[in-house]
N, C-alpha and C positions, 0 to 999 in steps of 0.2 A: 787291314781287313783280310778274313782267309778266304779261300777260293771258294768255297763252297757260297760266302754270305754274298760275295761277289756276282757269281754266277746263277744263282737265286735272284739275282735282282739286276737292274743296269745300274754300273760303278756310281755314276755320279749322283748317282737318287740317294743312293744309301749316303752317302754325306750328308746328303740335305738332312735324310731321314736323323742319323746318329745326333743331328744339331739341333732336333727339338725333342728326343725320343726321352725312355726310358733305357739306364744303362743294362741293367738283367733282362729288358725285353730287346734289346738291341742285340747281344750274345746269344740270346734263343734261335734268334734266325739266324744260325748257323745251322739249324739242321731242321733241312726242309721238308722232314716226316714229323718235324712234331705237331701235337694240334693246337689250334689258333687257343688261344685266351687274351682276355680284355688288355692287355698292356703290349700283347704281339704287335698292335697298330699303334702304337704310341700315343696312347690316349693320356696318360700323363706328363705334362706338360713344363711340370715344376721341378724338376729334376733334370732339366735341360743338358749334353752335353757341350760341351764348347769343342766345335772342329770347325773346318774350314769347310765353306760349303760354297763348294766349289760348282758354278754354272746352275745356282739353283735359283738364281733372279736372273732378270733378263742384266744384261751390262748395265751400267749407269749411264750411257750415250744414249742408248737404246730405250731404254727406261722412260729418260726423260722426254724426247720427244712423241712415245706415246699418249705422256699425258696428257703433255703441252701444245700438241699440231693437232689440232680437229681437222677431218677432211673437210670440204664442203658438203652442205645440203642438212647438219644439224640434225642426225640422226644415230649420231656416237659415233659412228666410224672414224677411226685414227688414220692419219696420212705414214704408210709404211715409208719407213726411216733407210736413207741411204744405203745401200747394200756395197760391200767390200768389192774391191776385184780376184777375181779366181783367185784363188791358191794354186798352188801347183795341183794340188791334191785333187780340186776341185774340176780342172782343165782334164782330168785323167777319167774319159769317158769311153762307155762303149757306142758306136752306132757302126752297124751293120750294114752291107749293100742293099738298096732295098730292090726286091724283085718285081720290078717293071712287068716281068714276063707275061701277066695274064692284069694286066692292065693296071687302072689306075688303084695307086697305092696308100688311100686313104690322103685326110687333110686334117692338118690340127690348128685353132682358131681359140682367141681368148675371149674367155667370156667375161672374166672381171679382173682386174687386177690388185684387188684386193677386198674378200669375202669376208674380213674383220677378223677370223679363228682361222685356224691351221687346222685341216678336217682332219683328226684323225679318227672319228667315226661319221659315217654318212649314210642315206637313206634318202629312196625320194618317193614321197607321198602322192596321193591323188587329190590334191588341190594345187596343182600344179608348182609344188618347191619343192628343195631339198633341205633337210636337217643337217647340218655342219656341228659338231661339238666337238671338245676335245678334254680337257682337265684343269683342274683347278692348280694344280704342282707347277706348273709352268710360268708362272706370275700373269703380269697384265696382257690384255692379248690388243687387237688391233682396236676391240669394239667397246663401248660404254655403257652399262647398264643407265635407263634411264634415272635422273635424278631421285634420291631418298628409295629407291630402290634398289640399295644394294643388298650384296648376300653377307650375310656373317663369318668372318673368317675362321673358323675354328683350328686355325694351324697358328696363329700366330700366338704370344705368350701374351699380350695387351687385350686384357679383359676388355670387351665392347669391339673389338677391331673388326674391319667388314673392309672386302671385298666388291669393287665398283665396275670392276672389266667383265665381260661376257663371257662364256667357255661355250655358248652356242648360239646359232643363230638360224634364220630362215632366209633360206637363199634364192630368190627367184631364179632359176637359168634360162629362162627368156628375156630377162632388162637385164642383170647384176643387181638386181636392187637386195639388199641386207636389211632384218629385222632381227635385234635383238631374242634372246629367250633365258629366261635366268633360272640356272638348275643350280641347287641348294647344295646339294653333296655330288662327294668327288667321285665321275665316271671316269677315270682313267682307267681304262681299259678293260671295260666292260662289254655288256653282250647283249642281244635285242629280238624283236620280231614283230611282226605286224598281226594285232587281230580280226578275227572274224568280221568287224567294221572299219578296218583299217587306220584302228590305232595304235599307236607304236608303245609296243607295251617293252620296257627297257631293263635291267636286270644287274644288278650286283656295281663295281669299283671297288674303290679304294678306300680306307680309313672309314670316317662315317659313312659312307658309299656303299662298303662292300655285303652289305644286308636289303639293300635299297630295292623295291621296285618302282619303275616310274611310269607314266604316261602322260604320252602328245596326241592331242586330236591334231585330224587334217581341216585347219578355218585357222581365216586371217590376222584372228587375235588370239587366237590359244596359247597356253603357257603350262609347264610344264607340271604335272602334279606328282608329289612324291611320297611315299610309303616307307617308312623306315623301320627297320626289323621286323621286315617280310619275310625274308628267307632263314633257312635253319643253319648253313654256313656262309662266310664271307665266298664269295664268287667273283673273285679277280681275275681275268684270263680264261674264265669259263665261256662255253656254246650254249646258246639256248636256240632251241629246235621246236618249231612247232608239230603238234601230233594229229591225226586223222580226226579226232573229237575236239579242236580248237583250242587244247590246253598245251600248255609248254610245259617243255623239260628245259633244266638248265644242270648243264654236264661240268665237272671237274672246276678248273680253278684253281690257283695257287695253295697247293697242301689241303686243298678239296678232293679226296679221292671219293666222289661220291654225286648222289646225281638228288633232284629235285623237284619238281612239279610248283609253275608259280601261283602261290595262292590269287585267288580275289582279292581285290583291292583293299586296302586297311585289314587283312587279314594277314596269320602270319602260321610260319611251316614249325611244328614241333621240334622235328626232325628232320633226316635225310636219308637219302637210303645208300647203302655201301655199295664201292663198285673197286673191286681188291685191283683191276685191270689197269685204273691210272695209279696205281702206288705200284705194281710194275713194270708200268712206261715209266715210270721216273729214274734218271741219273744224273748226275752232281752237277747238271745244269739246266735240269729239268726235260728241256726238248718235250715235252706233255702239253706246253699250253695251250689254250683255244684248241681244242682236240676236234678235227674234221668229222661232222658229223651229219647223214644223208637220212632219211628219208625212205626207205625202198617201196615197191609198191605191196609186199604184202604187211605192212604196217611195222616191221621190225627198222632199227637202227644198224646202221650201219656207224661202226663207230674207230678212227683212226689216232693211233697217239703216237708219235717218238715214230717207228718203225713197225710198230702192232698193229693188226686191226681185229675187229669181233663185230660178230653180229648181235643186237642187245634186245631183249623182247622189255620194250618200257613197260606194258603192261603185266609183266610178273616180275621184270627187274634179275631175270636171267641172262647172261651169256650162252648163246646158244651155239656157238663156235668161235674157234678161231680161225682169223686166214692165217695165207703163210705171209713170212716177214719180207716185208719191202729192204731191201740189202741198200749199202750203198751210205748210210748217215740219215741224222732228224729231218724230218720234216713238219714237226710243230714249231711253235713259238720257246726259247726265240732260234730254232732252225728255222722256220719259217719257210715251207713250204708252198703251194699251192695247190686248192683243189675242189673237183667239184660233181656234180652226179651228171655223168653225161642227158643228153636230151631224150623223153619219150616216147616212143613214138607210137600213138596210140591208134594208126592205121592197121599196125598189124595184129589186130584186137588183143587176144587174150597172151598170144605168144609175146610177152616183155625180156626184154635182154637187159636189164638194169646195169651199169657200168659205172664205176666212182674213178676218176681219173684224179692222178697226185703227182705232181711236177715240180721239180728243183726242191731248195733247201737247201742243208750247209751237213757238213763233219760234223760230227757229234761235240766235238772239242773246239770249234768254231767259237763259244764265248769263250771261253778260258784262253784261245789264243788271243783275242781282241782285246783282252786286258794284259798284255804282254807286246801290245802295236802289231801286232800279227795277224793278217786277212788271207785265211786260204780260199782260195774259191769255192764257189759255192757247185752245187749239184746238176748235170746236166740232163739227166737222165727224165723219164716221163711214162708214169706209168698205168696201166691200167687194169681193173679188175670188177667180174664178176661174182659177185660176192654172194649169190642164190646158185652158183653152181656149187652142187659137194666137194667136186674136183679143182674149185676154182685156184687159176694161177696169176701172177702176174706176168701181163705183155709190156716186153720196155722198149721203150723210140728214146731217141734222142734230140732233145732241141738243138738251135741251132745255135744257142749260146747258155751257159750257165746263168740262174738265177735264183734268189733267193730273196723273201720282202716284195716277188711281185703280185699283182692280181691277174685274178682270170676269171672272164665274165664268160657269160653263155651269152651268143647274139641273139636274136628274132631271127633269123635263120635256120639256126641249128647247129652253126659255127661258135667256137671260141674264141676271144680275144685275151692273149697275152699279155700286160703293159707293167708300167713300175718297177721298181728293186732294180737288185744290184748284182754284180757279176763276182765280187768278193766281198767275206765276213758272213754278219747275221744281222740278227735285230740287237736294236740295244743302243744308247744313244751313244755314237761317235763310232760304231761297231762294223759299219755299212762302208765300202770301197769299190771302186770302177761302177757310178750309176748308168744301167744300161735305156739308151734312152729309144730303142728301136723296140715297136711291138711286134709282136705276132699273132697272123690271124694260123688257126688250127683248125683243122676239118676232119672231125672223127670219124668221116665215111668214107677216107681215102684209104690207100694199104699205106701201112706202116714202113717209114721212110719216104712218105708223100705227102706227108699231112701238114707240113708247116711251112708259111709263106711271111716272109719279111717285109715290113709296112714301113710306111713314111717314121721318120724318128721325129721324138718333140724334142726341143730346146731345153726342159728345165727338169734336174732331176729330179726323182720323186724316190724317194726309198723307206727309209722308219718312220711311221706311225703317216704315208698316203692310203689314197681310198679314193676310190672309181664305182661309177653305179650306171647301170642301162637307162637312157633318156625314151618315159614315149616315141620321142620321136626319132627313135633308132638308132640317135646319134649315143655317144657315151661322154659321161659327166666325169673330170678327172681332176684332185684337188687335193693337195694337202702335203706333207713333207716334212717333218721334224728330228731332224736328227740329233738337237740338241734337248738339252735338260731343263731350255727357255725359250721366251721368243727373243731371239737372238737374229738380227739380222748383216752382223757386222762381227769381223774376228774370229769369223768358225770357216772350217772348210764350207759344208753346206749350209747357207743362210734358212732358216725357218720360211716355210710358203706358204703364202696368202692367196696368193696366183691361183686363179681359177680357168683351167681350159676346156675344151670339145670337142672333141675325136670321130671325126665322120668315117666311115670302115669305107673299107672299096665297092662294098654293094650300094652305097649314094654316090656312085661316079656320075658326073654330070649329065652325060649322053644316056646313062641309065634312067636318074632318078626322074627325068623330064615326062618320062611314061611310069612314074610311082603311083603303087592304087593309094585311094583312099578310100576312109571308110564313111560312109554316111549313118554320122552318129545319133541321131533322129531314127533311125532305124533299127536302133541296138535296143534289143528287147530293155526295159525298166527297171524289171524285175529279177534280173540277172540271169544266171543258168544254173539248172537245175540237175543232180547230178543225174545220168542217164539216159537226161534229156533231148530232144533236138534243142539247136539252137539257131531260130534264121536273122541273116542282115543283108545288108547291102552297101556292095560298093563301086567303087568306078575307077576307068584307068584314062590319062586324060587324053592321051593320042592314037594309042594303039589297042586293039582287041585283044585280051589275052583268053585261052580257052582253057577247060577245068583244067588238065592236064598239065598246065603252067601257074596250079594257082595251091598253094598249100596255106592253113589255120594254122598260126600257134597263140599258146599262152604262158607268159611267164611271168613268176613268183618274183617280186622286187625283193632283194635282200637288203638284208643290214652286215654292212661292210666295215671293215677293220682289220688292222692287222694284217691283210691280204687273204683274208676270209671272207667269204663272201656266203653271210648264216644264210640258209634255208633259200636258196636260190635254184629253181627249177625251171625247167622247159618242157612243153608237152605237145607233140604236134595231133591235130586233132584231127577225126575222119571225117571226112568231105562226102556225105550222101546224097546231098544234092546241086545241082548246080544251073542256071540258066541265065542265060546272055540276054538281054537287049539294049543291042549296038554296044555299047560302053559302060553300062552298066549291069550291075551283076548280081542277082541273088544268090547268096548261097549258103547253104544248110549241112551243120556239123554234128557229130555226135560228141556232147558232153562227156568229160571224166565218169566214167560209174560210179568210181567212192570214193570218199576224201582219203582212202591211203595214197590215192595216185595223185588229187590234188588237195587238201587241205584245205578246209572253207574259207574263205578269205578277198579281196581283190586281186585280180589278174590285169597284168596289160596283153590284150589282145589284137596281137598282130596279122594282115593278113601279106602274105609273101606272095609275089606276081614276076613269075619270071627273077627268082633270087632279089627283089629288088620289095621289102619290108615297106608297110606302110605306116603311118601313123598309128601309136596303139590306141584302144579305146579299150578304159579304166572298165573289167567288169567283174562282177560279184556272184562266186558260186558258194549255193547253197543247198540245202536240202528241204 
């Protein structure tokens, strides 16, 4: 294989792929500016080539104990299959001191120990679960679709063959309990967002996938419904961003230089419209995918690829400038960066300082070395930029450790959390080395050189294809890990995760959270908030008096997470106009978002912070 078809893709896929493909569409993806046609995804089947296809089932050990060991309780789930002892490889981790200084330093707790899928995309809904899914490429996973209901396989060459293992589930993260959910075509790595009723409206993959729109209601029996030849290009590796008017864009994508709007359901897009900006972020190993993509508040995009950024007006489909270039290496997929729109804060009315922060990533050359056993490190640097100033520059801090493949969430605070990836390589299966297992909390209102604070470390790596999401209940949901080509949990450096944990931050430190407000949700308007609106509730704190002056509103936007992307994830802190105590209880009265460019119609978790210490969110719906 040449470098280019290599680097294009992760090594071991393209085996698989060459073993079912098309030979002159297999030579086409050698050059990643050409445009897709029907045979680029190997849609003919009978022309098979015969190669070795190397880590594209799980092992035969492996294999077979999935099929053969039901866990208890007769609801599909598989009993995960013995796991190897470290490798050397494996034993070769990062964990950091962690700083004690300003107290306790978070706690990590397991929630399941086996969630059935390996999440490499996740999202948590307001009926209290989370979506785990991952892809159909990977063979059988831990869970079972229910009987005579399976999916049809369309990869295989045996006319009639179908597919019985799950690629997603519903996860309670208050029991562990797992529910099946059976999606038809392949989401490998694709892209999502939640609508204006909060349903998860999902976006492009792989092969038959890569045209797909799909939707999940939030209720205890829903299943997935799927759209096929929605979109006007395949959207593999693309962002989809929701916009002020409730409709989505869906950005870029593998040899998608171009952007989208997703139609209504069972509808489908003619076309698409150009965007010349990721066909020049592209180089010979792309560094463009999943292109970071914000939000700002006066309705424009803010849009980053490889080392570029521009500001993009969706609604004429202009670039309206460019910033200057982020120095230093990639920071898309597979550099794999991090990054996110710092928090709003909507106390100081109309004056917004909107700010996109972008952390770690890898050398631009970073795949091309990892197909050569080669892991340079990854990027330490952390940068930040306002992107409505005309002048605007980038300000660079430095973490305290290199990383790349990690996530970064916005807390209910107004803090961020650092977690996952690795300290050397990139993305890409087997591509990942030294997993750093220490997070960091970040505080973007310290001076620069103050801002980062080292937390408790977890036990189990997480690097290619994990995903992390903000729990209501303040805590953070953390799950997933695939560094191979299968679910492999035996014979790799990094065995495939099931493991499902909980990340309590240092603001539920125990002597803290014992006076945590809460909210009395009996008292959260019905009818949600309206924008411009007041908004009044009430809550209580259970030992201690806190007064207005200790008590700040936020709300934030739940993402759909992947790849160390964290789509269309905001924070807005809200103005507090009024406020009054009795005893321990507490009414208090905010001023709404003014327009959905600053919040987006949709559900919010609404947190109220007392004394830095987040309470329970309560799920609420702004509209107009």
């Amino acid at each position: 294989m040449g470098p280019l078809l290599c680097a294009a893709f992760l090594s071991a896929t393209l085996l698989a792929l060459a073993a079912v493909g098309d030979a002159h569409a297999f030579n086409d993806f050698r050059n990643i500016f050409k445009p897709r046609s029907e045979k680029d995804y190997f849609h003919n089947f009978h022309h098979a080539l015969h190669g070795k296809q190397e880590q594209t089932t799980p092992r035969g050990s492996d294999q077979q104990q999935l099929i053969a060991v039901p866990a208890a309780g007769g609801n599909g789930l598989m009993r995960v299959p013995t796991r190897s002892p470290l490798t050397a490889v494996a034993q070769d981790r990062v964990v950091l001191p962690v700083d004690n200084a300003a107290g306790f330093p978070g706690a990590w707790s397991t929630v399941s120990e086996n969630a059935g899928v390996s999440a490499m995309h996740m999202v948590v809904m307001r009926h209290g679960k989370a979506i785990m899914f991952d892809t159909v490429t990977t063979g059988p996973s831990l869970m079972r679709l229910p009987k005579k209901n399976c999916r049809p396989d369309l990869r295989s060459k045996q006319p009639g063959a179908v597919d019985c293992s799950a690629h997603a589930v519903e996860f309670d993260y208050s029991t562990g309990a797992v529910r099946s959910l059976k999606i038809v075509t392949d989401t490998w790595c694709s892209s999502g967002a939640f609508d204006v009723d909060g349903n998860l409206v999902q976006t492009g993959g792989y092969f038959e996938g890569e045209k797909v729109v799909r939707y999940l209601s939030p209720c205890g029996n829903c299943d997935w419904r799927e759209f096929p030849g929605s979109l006007a290009e395949g959207r593999w590796y693309a962002t989809q961003q929701v916009l002020p008017d409730g409709r989505f864009i869906v950005i870029g994508g593998r040899r998608a230089f171009s952007y989208e709007f997703v139609p209504a359901a069972g509808q489908s897009n003619p076309n698409a419209g150009p965007l010349p900006f990721l066909r020049e972020t592209t180089d010979d190993v792309e560094n463009n995918l999943y292109p970071f993509v914000h939000l700002l508040p006066d309705g424009n995009l803010f849009i980053f690829a490889n080392d570029r950024s521009v500001v993009f007006d969706p609604r004429t489909g202009q670039v309206l400038r460019e910033l200057p270039i982020l120095p230093g290496g990639g920071r898309n997929y597979p550099a794999s960066g991090m990054s996110a729109l710092l928090p709003l804060d909507l106390r100081r009315g109309d004056v917004l300082t909107p700010e996109v922060i972008v952390c770690g990533g890898a050398p631009k050359a970073a795949f091309k070395l990892g197909e050569s056993n080669t892991f340079p490190g990854a990027l330490r640097d952390c940068a930040r930029i306002n992107p409505s100033k005309p002048d605007a520059r980038w300000a660079i801090d430095l973490m305290p450790v290199s990383r790349v493949m990690g996530d970064l969430l916005i807390l209910p605070t107004g803090d961020l959390l650092m977690l996952n990836g690795a300290a050397k390589g990139c993305s890409g299966w087997g591509f990942g080395r030294q997993p750093v297992l220490s997070p960091l909390l970040y505080s973007p209102r310290q001076p620069r050189g103050s801002r980062f604070r080292t937390l408790a470390a977890t036990t189990i790596p997480r690097m290619y294809h994990a995903s992390s999401a903000v729990l209501p209940d303040a805590t953070v949901l953390v799950a997933g890990s695939n560094t191979n080509s299968a679910y492999n949990f035996s014979g790799v450096d990094f065995p495939t995760e099931v493991r499902v944990e909980r990340f309590s931050p240092p603001y539920l430190a125990p002597e803290r959270a014992a006076n945590r407000p809460a909210i009395d949700v009996a008292s959260v308007p019905g009818d949600g908030m309206l924008y411009g609106a007041k908004f009044t509730f009430q809550f209580s704190t259970p030992l201690q008096a806190v007064a207005e002056g200790d008590v700040k509103v936020t709300m934030y936007a739940p993402p759909f997470t992947t790849h160390g992307y964290s789509m269309n994830q905001r924070l807005l802190v809200l103005s507090v106009t009024a406020f009054a105590a009795n005893g321990q209880r507490y009414t208090v009265t905010v001023d709404a978002p003014a327009t959905p460019e600053l919040a987006p119609p949709g559900y919010y978790l609404v947190y109220v912070v007392a004394k830095g210490v987040p309470s329970n969110a309560a799920w609420v719906k702004i509209h107009k």
